[in-house]
C-alpha positions, -999 to +999 in steps of 0.1 A: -106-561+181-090-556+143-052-557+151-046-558+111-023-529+100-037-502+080-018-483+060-020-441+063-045-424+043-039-393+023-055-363+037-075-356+003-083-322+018-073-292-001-061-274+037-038-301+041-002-293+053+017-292+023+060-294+028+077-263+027+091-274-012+053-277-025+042-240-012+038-217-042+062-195-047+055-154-041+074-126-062+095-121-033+108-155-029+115-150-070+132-120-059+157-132-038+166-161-063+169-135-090+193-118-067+218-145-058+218-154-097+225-118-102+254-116-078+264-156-093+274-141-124+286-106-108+313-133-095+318-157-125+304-191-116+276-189-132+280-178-174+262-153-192+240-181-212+236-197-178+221-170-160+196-164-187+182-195-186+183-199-150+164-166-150+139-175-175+130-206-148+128-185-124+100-163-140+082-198-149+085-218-118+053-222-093+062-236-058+093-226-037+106-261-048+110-254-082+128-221-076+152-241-054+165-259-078+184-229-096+205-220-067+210-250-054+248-251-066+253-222-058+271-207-022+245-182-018+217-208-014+232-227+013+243-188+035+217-196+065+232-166+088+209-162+116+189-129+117+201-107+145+179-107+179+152-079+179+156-055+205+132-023+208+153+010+198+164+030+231+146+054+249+172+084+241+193+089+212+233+077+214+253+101+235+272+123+210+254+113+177+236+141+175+248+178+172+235+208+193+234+232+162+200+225+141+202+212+107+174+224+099+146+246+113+106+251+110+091+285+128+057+297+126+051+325+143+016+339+140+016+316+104+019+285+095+049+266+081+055+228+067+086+206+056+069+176+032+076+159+003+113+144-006+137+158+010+168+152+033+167+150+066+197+158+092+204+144+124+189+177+142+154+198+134+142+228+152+103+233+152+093+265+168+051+270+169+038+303+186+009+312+178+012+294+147+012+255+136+039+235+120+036+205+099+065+181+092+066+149+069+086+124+072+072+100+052+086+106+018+116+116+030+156+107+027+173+098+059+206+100+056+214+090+093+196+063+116+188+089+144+170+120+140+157+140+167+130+171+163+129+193+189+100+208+190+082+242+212+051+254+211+039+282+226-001+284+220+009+267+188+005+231+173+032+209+156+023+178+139+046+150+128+044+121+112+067+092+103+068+064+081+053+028+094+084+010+097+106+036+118+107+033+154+098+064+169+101+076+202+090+108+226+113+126+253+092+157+260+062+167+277+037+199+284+031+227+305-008+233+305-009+217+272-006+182+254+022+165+240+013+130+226+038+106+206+029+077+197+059+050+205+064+025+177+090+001+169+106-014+139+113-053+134+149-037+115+175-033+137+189-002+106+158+011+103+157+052+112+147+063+150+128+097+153+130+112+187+106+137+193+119+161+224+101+196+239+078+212+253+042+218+246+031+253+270-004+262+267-001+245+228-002+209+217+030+183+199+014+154+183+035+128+163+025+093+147+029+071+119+016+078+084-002+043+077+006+032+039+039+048+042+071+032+044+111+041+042+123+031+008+152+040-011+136+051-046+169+036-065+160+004-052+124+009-064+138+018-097+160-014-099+125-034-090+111-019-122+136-025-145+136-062-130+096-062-136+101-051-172+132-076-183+114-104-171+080-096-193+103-091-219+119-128-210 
C-alpha cells in the first residue's frame, strides 16, 4: 500500500468549478456597479475624475472579480439586505383598494371593441361583450396601481385578456353555460401588478393569459438604459 502523500491535482477541465470572483461578468452585473458608482458621486465620496475612471473599468473588466474591485470602498457594495420571502399574490384583491365606480369601460354590443397599446390603466375596468367580442391588452400598458381588477360579462359574447409575463394574475369568476378560463400566474416580485379577472361568462366565453415576450417596464427606465449604452461606447 503507497501511504506517500500526494499533493491535489488541478482539475485541467474547462467545466471545472470556477470561484464566484473568476465567473465572467454579464451586462447586468456591470449594471448594478455602474449604479452604486452613480449614486457614489450623487453623494460625494466618490469625485467627478473618480467616477470616470472607475466607470471606464467597469466597461473593460471581464469576471465579477474585476468589477468588484470598484466598489469595494464603497457602502453600497457591502448593503447585503436580504430579499423579502416570496409569497403567491392573494386570491382576492385588498378590501377597499378598489372603487365600485369603473375607471374605465369596454362594451361591444353586436361589434367589437379593444383597449391596446400604451395606455393607463385604473384600479377598476368594465368589459361588457353581448353579442359582440372585446379585446384588452395589457401588455404595453402603464399601471399606475399594484391591483387592477376587470370585470368582465358576456352574454353570447367573448372577452379576451392578456397580461404581461411577470404579473401575477388571478380569476374570481365563472360561467353559466359557457367558459370562463384564467390562467393563474405568479410573479417572483412582491411590487409587481395583480390583475383580477371577476364575472360571468352566460352562454359566451372570458379567456385571460399571459402575452409571452411581454413584460412590465417603465419606458423611462428603458430610456436611462440607452443613454447608459451610448456613454459607455462613447467611453
Amino acid at each position: 500500500m503507497d501511504l506517500q502523500k500526494h499533493a491535489p491535482v488541478e482539475d485541467p477541465r474547462p467545466d471545472a468549478v470556477a470561484r464566484p470572483a473568476e465567473l465572467r461578468a454579464s451586462d447586468a452585473e456591470r449594471d448594478r456597479v455602474a449604479d452604486i458608482l452613480r449614486e457614489a458621486l450623487a453623494e460625494g465620496r466618490l469625485t467627478a475624475d473618480e467616477h470616470a475612471e472607475r466607470v471606464e473599468g467597469v466597461l473593460s473588466a471581464k469576471t465579477v472579480g474585476e468589477l468588484e474591485v470598484f466598489i469595494r470602498d464603497l457602502p453600497a457594495a457591502h448593503d447585503r439586505s436580504p430579499a423579502p420571502e416570496w409569497s403567491p399574490a392573494p386570491s382576492r384583491p385588498t378590501a377597499g383598494a378598489i372603487p365600485i365606480d369603473p375607471d374605465d369601460s369596454v362594451v361591444a354590443v353586436f361589434s367589437a371593441a379593444t383597449r391596446k397599446g400604451r395606455w393607463r390603466t385604473g384600479r377598476r375596468i368594465h368589459a361588457y361583450a353581448v353579442f359582440g367580442s372585446v379585446e384588452i391588452d395589457l401588455s404595453e400598458a402603464l399601471f399606475d396601481h399594484q391591483q387592477v381588477v376587470i370585470q368582465a360579462m358576456s352574454v353570447f359574447g367573448d372577452i379576451q385578456i392578456r397580461v404581461p409575463e411577470n404579473v401575477s394574475l388571478r380569476g374570481m369568476g365563472g360561467g353559466v353555460l359557457g367558459n370562463f378560463e384564467v390562467d393563474n400566474l405568479d410573479s417572483r416580485d412582491a411590487q409587481a401588478p395583480v390583475v383580477y379577472v371577476d364575472g360571468w361568462a352566460v352562454l359566451g366565453n372570458i379567456e385571460a393569459r399571459p402575452k409571452r415576450g411581454k413584460l412590465v417596464a417603465d419606458i423611462l427606465d428603458r430610456v436611462q438604459r440607452r443613454v447608459d449604452r451610448s456613454t459607455r461606447k462613447q467611453l
